[in-house]
C-alpha positions in Angstrom: 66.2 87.7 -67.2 67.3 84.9 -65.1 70.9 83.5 -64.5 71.0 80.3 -63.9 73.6 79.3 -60.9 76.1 76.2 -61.5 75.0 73.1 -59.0 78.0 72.0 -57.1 78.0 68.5 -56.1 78.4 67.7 -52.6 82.1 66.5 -51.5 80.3 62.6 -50.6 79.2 62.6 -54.1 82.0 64.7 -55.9 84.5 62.3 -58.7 87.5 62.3 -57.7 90.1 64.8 -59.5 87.2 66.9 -60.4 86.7 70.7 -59.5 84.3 71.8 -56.8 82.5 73.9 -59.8 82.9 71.7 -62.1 79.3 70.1 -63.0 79.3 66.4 -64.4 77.2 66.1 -67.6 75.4 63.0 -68.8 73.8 60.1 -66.8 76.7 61.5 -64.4 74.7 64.6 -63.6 71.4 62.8 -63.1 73.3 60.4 -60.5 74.7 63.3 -58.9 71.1 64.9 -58.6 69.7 61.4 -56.7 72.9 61.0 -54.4 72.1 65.0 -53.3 68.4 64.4 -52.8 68.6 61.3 -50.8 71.4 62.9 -48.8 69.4 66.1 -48.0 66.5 63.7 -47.1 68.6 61.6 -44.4 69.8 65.0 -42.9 66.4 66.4 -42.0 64.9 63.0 -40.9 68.4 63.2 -38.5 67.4 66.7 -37.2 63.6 65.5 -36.8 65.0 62.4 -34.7 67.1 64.8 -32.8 64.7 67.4 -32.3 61.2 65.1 -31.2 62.1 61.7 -31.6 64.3 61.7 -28.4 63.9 58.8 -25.9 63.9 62.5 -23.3 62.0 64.4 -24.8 59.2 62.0 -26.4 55.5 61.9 -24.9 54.0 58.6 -24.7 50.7 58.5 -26.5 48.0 58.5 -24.5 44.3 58.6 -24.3 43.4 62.1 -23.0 39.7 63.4 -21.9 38.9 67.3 -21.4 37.2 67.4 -18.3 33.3 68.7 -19.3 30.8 70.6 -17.7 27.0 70.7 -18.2 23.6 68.5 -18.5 24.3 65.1 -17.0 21.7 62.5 -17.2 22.3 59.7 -14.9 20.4 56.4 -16.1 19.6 53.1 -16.0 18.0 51.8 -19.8 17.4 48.1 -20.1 15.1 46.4 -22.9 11.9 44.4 -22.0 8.2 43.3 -22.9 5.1 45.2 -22.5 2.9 43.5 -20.5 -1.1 44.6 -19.5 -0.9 46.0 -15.8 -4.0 44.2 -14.6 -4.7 40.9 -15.5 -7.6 38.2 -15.0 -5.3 35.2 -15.5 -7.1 31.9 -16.5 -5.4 28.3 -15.2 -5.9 24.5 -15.1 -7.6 23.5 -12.3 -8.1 19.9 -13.6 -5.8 18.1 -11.6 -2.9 16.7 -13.6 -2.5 16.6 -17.4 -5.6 16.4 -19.4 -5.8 17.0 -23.4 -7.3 20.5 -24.9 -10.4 19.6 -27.2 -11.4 23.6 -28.1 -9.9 27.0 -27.1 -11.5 30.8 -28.2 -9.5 32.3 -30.9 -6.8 34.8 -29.7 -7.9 38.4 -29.7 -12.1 37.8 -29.6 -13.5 40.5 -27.6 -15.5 38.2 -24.4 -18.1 38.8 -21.8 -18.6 37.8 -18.5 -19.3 34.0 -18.6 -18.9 33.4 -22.4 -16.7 29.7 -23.6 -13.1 30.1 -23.3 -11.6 26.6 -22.9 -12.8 23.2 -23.0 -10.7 20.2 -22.0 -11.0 16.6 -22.3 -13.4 15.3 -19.4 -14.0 11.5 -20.4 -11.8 9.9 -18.4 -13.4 12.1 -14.8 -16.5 10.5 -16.5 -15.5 6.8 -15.8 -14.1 7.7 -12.3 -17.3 9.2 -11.6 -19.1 6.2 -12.4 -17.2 3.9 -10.4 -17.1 6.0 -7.6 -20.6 6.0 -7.8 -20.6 2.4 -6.8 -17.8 3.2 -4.2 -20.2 5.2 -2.6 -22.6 3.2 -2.0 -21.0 0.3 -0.7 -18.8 2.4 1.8 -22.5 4.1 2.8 -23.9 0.4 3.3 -21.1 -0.4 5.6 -21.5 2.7 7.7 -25.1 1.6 8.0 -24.1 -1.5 9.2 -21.5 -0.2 11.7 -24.2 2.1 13.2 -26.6 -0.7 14.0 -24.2 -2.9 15.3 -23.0 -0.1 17.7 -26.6 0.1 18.8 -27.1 -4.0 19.1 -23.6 -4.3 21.4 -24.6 -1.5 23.3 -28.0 -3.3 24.0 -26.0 -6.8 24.9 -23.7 -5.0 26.6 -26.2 -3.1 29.1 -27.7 -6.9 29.4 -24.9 -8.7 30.2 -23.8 -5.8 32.9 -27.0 -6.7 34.5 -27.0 -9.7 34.5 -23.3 -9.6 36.3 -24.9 -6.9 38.6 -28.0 -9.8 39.7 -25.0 -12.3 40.6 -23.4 -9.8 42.5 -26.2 -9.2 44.5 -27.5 -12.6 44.9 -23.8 -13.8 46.1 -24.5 -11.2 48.4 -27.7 -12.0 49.5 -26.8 -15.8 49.4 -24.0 -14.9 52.4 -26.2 -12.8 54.6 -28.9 -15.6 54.1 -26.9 -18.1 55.1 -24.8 -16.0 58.3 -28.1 -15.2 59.4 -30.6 -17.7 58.8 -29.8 -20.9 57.5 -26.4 -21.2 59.9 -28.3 -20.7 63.3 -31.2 -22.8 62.2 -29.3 -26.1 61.3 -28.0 -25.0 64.8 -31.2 -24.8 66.2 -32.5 -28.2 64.3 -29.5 -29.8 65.3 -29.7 -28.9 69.1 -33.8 -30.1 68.9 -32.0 -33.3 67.7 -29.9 -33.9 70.2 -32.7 -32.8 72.8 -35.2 -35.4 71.1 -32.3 -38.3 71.5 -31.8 -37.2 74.9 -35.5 -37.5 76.2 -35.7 -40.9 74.0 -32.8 -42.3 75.6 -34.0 -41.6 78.8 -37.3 -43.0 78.1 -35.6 -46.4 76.6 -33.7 -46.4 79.5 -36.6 -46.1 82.0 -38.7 -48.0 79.9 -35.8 -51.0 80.2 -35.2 -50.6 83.9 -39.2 -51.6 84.0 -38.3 -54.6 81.6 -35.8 -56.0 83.4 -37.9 -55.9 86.8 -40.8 -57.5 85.1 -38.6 -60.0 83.6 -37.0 -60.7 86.8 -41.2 -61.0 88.1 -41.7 -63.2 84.6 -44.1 -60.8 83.6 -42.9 -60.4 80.7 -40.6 -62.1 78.1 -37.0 -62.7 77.5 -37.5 -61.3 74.1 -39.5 -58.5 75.2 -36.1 -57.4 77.7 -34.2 -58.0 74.8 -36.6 -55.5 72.8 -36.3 -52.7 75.0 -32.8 -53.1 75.3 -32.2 -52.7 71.6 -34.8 -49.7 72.0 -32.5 -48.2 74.6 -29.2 -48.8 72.6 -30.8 -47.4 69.4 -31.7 -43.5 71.4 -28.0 -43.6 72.9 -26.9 -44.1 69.4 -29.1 -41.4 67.9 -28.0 -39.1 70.8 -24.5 -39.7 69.9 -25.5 -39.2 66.2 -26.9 -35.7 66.9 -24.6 -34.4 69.1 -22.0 -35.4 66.0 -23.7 -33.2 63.2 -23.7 -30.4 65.8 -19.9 -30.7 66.1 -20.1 -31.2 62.5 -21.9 -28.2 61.4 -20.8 -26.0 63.9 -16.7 -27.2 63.5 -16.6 -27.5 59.5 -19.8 -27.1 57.2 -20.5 -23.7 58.8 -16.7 -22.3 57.6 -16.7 -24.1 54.3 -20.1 -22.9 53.9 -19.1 -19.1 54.9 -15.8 -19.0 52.6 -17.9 -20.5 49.8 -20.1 -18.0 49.8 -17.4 -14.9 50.6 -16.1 -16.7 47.2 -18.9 -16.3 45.3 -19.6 -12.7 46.4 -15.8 -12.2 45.7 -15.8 -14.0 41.8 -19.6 -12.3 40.6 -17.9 -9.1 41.9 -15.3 -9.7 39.4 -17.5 -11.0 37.0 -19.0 -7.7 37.2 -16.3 -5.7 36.7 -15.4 -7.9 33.4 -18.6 -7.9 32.0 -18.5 -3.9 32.4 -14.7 -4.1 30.6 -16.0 -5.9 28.0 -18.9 -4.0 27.3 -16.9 -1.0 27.5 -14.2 -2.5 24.8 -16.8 -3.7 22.9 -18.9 -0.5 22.3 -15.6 1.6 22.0 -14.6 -1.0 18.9 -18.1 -0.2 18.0 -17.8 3.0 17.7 -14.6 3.3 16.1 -15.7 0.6 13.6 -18.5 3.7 13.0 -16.5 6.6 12.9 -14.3 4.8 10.2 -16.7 3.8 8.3 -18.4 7.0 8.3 -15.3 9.1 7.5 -14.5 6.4 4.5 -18.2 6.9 3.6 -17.7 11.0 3.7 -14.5 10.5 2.2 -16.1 8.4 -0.5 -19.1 11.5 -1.4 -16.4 13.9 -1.3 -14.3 12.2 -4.0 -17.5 11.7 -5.8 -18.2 16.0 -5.6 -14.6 16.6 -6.3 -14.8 14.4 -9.8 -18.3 16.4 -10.3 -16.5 19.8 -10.0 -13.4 18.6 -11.7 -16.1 17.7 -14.9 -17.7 20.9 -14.3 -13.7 23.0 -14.8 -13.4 21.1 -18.0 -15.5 24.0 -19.2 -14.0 27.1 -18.4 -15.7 30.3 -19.4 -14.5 34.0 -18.2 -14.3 35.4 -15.1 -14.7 38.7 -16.5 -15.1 40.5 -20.1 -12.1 41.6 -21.8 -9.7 40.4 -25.1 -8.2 36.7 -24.9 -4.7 36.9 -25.1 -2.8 33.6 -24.8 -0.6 33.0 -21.7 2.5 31.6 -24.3 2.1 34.9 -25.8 5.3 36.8 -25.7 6.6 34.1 -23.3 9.4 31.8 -23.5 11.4 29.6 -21.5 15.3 28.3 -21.3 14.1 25.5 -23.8 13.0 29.1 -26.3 10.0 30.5 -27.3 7.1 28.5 -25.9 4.7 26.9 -28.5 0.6 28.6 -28.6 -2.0 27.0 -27.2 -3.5 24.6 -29.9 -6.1 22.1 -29.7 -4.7 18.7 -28.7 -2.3 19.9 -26.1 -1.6 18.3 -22.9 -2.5 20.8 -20.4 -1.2 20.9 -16.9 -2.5 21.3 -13.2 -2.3 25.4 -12.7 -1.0 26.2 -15.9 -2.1 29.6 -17.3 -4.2 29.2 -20.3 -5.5 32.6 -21.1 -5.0 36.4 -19.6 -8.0 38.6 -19.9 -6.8 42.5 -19.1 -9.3 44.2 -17.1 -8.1 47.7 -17.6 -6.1 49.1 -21.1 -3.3 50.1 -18.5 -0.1 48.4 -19.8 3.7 48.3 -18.3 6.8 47.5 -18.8 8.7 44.3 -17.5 12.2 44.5 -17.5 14.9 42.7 -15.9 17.5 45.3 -13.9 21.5 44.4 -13.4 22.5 43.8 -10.1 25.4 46.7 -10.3 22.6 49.1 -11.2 20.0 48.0 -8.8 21.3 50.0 -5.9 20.3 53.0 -8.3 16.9 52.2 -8.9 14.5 52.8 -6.4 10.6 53.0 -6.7 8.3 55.6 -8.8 11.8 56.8 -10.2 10.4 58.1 -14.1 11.1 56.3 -16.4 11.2 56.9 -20.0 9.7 54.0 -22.5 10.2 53.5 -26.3 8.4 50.9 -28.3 10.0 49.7 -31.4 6.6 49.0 -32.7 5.6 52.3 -32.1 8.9 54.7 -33.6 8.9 58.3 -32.3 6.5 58.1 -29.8 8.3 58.0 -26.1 5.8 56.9 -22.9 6.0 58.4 -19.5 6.2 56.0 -16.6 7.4 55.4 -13.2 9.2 52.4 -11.3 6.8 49.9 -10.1 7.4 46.8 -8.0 11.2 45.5 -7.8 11.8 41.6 -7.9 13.3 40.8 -4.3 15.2 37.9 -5.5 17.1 37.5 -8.8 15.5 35.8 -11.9 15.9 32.1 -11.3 15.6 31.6 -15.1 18.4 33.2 -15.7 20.8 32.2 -12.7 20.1 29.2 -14.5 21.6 29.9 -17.6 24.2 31.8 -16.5 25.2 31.2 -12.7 26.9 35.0 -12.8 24.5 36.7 -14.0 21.7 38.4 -11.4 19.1 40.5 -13.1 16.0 41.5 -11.1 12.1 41.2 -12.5 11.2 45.1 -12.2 7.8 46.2 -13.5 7.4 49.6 -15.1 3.8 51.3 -15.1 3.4 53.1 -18.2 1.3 56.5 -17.4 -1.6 57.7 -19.6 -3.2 56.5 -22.9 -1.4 52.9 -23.8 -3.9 52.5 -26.1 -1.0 51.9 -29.5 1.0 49.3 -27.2 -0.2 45.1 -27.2 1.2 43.1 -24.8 4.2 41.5 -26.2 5.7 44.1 -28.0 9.6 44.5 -27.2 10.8 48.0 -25.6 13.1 49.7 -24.0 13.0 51.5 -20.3 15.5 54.2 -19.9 15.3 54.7 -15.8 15.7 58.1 -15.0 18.0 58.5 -11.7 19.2 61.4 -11.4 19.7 64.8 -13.9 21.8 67.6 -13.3 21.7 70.8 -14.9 25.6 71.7 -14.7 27.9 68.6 -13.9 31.7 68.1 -14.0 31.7 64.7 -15.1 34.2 62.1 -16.7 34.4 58.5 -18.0 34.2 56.2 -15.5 37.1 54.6 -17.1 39.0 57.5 -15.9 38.6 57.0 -12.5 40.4 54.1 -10.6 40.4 53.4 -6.4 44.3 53.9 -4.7 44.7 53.0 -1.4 40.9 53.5 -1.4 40.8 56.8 -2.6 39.2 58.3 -5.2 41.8 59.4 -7.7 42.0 61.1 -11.7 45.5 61.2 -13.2 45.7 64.8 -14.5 47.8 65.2 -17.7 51.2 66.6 -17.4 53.1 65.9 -20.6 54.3 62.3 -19.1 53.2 58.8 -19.7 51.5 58.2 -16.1 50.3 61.7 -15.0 49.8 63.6 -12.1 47.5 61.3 -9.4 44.5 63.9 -8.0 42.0 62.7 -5.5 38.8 63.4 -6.3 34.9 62.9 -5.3 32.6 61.2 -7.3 28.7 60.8 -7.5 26.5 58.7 -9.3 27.6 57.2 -12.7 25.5 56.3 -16.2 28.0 53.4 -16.8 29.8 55.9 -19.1 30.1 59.3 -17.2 30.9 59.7 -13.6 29.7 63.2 -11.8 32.6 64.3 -10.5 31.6 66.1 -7.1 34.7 68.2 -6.5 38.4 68.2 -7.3 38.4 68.5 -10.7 37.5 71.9 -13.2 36.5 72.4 -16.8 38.8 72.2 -19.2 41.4 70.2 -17.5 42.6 67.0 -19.4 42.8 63.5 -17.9 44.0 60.1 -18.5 41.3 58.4 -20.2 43.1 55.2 -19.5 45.1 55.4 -15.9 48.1 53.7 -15.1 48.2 50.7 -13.8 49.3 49.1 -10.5 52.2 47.2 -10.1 49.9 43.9 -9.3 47.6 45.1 -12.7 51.1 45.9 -15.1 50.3 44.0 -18.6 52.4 41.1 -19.7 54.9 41.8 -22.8 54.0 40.2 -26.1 55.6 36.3 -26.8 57.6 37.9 -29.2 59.7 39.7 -26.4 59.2 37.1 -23.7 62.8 38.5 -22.1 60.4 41.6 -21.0 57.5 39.8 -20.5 56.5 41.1 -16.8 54.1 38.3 -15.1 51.9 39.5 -11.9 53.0 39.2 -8.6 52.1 36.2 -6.6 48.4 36.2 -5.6 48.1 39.5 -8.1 46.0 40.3 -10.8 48.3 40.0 -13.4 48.1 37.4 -16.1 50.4 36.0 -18.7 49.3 36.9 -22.4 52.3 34.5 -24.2 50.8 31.6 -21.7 47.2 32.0 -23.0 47.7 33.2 -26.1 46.6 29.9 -28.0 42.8 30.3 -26.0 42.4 33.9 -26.3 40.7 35.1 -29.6 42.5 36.1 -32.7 43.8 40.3 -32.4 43.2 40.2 -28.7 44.2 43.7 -27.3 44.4 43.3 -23.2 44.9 47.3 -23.3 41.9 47.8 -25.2 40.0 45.5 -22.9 41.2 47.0 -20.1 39.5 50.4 -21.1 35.8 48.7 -21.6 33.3 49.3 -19.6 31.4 47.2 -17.6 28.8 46.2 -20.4 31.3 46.2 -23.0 32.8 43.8 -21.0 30.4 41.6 -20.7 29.1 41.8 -24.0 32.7 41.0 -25.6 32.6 37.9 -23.1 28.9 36.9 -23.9 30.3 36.8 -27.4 33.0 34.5 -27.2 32.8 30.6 -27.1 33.6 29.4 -23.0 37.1 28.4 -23.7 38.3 31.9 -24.9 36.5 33.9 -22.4 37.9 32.0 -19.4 41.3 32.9 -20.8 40.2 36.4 -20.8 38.9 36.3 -17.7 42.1 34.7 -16.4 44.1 37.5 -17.3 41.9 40.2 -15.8 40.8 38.7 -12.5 38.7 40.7 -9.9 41.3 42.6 -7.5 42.1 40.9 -4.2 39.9 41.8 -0.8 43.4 43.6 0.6 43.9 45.6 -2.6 43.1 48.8 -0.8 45.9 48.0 2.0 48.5 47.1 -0.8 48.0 49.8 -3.0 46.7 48.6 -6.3 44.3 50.6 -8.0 40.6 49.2 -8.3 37.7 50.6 -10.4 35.2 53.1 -8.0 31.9 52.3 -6.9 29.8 51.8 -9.8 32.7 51.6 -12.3 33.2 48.4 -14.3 
């Protein structure tokens, strides 16, 4: 049998003038009951305050990792196409754009030489025909040129010997005259003056006699008077001859001899012009020729070129194998390029058709620049199809683009992702080209690893360092070495065991402290100058509704860039303003910056 105990009501609550024992009945009592309750209820929420909710004794919540140990897989997986390995590619060769009349259905199984394309060849048709006529006038004219090359050349070897005759003549002409007509006029003109001489002596004997036999009247006044005149006349033509030997031997003989040095001199020239010329002329000749037979050559050649430009209207295959389109699978910034269809405009070198020469098939994926210093060639590589679900394909690292996609540099100036082919080992025989996949790179695999988020690892003073937990709000700093990382777990080389917990999300620098919230603006803590901090309150109108800078911070790399990739341009610059890259000097300064490989 119970007794039931009389409830006292606590002094606070107690009426006044009332007993200690004495219990209030009624609506009295029930108040007293509530009063008691809520009393006892702000007592222990006191002692609980007291006992963990002290500013001293409180720990900070954190983000804690236990430091693990076993299988690490460190990997690179990106997504891609699967592509045939070998390829007969088909192109354009007609030269600029030209209209597809008829095309093979995709997929028909071909041989060696059967129809694959045909394109629209009328227009080559016409040029053909009027370079027909092109080509004949052009070999009419080189005709021409050749003949008159061989009629100057004819005049010319006429006319240089007809220079050479002068020459020769003038030549003659002088010696002719030096030696024989000079000393003969000589000669004639000394038997001249020998002639006068002896018939001036014979009129003057002949008048001596006259005048005796006048003076004996033998003969006649008249008669004297006769022989007289006779005798006059032959000292006259003595006087006359000796005058034309003075003459000739004084004047006509030196303008006679520089007359004919002149003419040697001039047909000597005239020689020498007439070769010029003939020269010039057969030169002009024969460049007339060669230009007229290159245009004529020039002419044929256009006229084979439009013959085999109509013959690659018709295209047929190289080899045998299963038409796939070239737009298959294929787009560009624009999107998805449209199939081949009759009635496209087709242009010089553009790939119409792929024909695989072998059922080998790969994978072509496009690698990050922060994870192509992991990749190297014939790494494995591990391939899913999400056509083909369950099934995983071996393969190893082929060929690695040298240069960054320029497609997508274009679209995105910041990104750098690298053309990388993947062979796919064995039977391929349930892939088609097109298909999407994924290619899980396979760098490195350890049996037992230490390992850690990246996340948890940050560069000070560029050291390696882990903040260790110790019951406080920043840790215990503990440099430590690190290996290769899968963009989510770091191997931890040494300085760190199993078991031990660290921050998942380390302190940051002074330069990386986060700004208070607009609400408290009086605490609001901006970065240094030149820092990395950034001002939430400022930006808050671009960033994007529930933005969390702390959550950010702890991303990774691709999360990163995914959450930015996301957002519309205006709100991820104001992200990216408040999380800038760290400064060159970071190291000398102290501020912490992610490791090698950590976002």
């Amino acid at each position: 049998m119970s007794t039931s105990l009389p409830q006292q009501t606590p002094p606070a609550l107690r009426a006044p003038g009332s007993k200690p024992n004495a219990a209030p009945k009624g609506p009295g009592r029930r108040i007293a009951l509530v009063g008691g309750a809520c009393l006892a209820l702000v007592a222990i929420g006191f002692v609980a305050w007291r006992t963990w909710g002290s500013p001293a004794r409180v720990q900070e919540t954190v983000a804690l990792f236990t430091v693990e140990r076993g299988p690490l897989l460190i990997s690179v997986t990106e997504s891609g196409t699967v592509q045939n390995r070998n390829l007969e590619t088909v192109k354009s060769d007609v030269e600029g754009r030209v209209t597809l009349i008829d095309i093979v259905a995709e997929g028909t199984m071909v041989k060696k030489g059967d129809f694959l394309v045909e394109l629209d060849s009328s227009s080559l048709v016409d040029q053909k025909a009027q370079q027909a006529i092109t080509v004949m006038n052009a070999e009419a004219a080189f005709i021409g040129a050749r003949e008159s090359l061989e009629v100057t050349k004819s005049q010319s070897e006429s006319d240089i010997r007809k220079a050479e005759l002068d020459a020769l003549f003038a030549d003659m002409d002088l010696d002719k005259y030096l030696k024989g007509d000079f000393p003969q006029n000589v000669r004639q003109a000394e038997a001249d003056i020998t002639i006068a001489k002896e018939d001036l002596q014979r009129a003057q004997d002949q008048l001596e006699w006259s005048k005796k036999l006048e003076q004996e009247k033998f003969i006649t006044r008249i008669e004297l008077q006769a022989d007289e005149l006779a005798a006059h006349k032959a000292e006259l033509n003595l006087k006359l001859a000796e005058a034309r030997l003075s003459l000739l031997q004084d004047y006509t003989y030196k303008r006679d001899v520089e007359q004919y040095k002149t003419n040697v001199v001039q047909t000597k020239a005239a020689l020498d012009r007439v070769k010029r010329k003939a020269t010039a002329d057969i030169v002009q000749a024969e460049a007339s020729l060669k230009a007229k037979e290159a245009e004529f050559s020039r002419q044929k050649d256009r006229l084979t070129k439009l013959d085999q430009q109509i013959a690659k209207c018709h295209i047929v295959a190289p080899v045998a194998g299963m038409v796939v389109y070239a737009t298959t699978g294929k787009s560009s910034f624009r999107g998805n390029l449209d199939p081949l269809a009759k009635g496209q405009q087709i242009q010089e070198r553009q790939e119409l058709i792929c024909l695989p020469t072998t059922a080998s098939m790969m994978a072509d994926v496009k690698i990050h620049e922060s994870s192509l210093r992991k990749v190297q060639k014939d790494m494995p590589v591990r391939v899913t199809v999400d056509a083909v679900p369950g099934k995983v394909f071996a393969a190893r690292v082929g060929t690695i683009g040298f240069l960054p996609d320029a497609q997508s540099m274009w679209m995105n100036p910041d990104l750098k992702l690298y053309e990388t082919e993947v062979d796919i080992d064995g039977d391929a025989k349930d892939l088609r080209a097109g298909m999407s996949c994924k290619a899980e790179i396979i760098v490195a695999s350890y049996a037992d690893a230490v390992y850690v988020p990246v996340t948890a690892v940050v560069r000070v003073k560029g050291k390696t360092t882990v903040y260790i937990a110790d019951g406080t709000k920043n840790g215990t700093p503990r440099v430590v070495e690190i290996g290769l990382d899968n963009n989510r777990m770091v191997h931890v080389v040494s300085g760190l065991k199993e078991g031990e917990k660290v921050l998942a999300a380390p302190p940051l620098g002074p330069s990386d402290a986060p700004i208070a919230e607009p609400e408290a603006p009086a605490k609001s803590a901006a970065g240094p100058a030149g820092g990395n901090g950034g001002d939430v309150s400022a930006a808050k109108g671009a960033l994007p509704e529930g933005f969390d800078l702390a959550k950010y911070r702890a991303m990774s790399g691709d999360e990163r860039r995914k959450f930015l990739d996301s957002l519309p341009p205006e709100q991820a610059a104001a992200v990216r303003k408040l999380t800038p890259r760290a400064p060159r000097n970071a190291d000398k300064a102290g501020a912490q910056t992610p490791p090698a490989g950590a976002p």
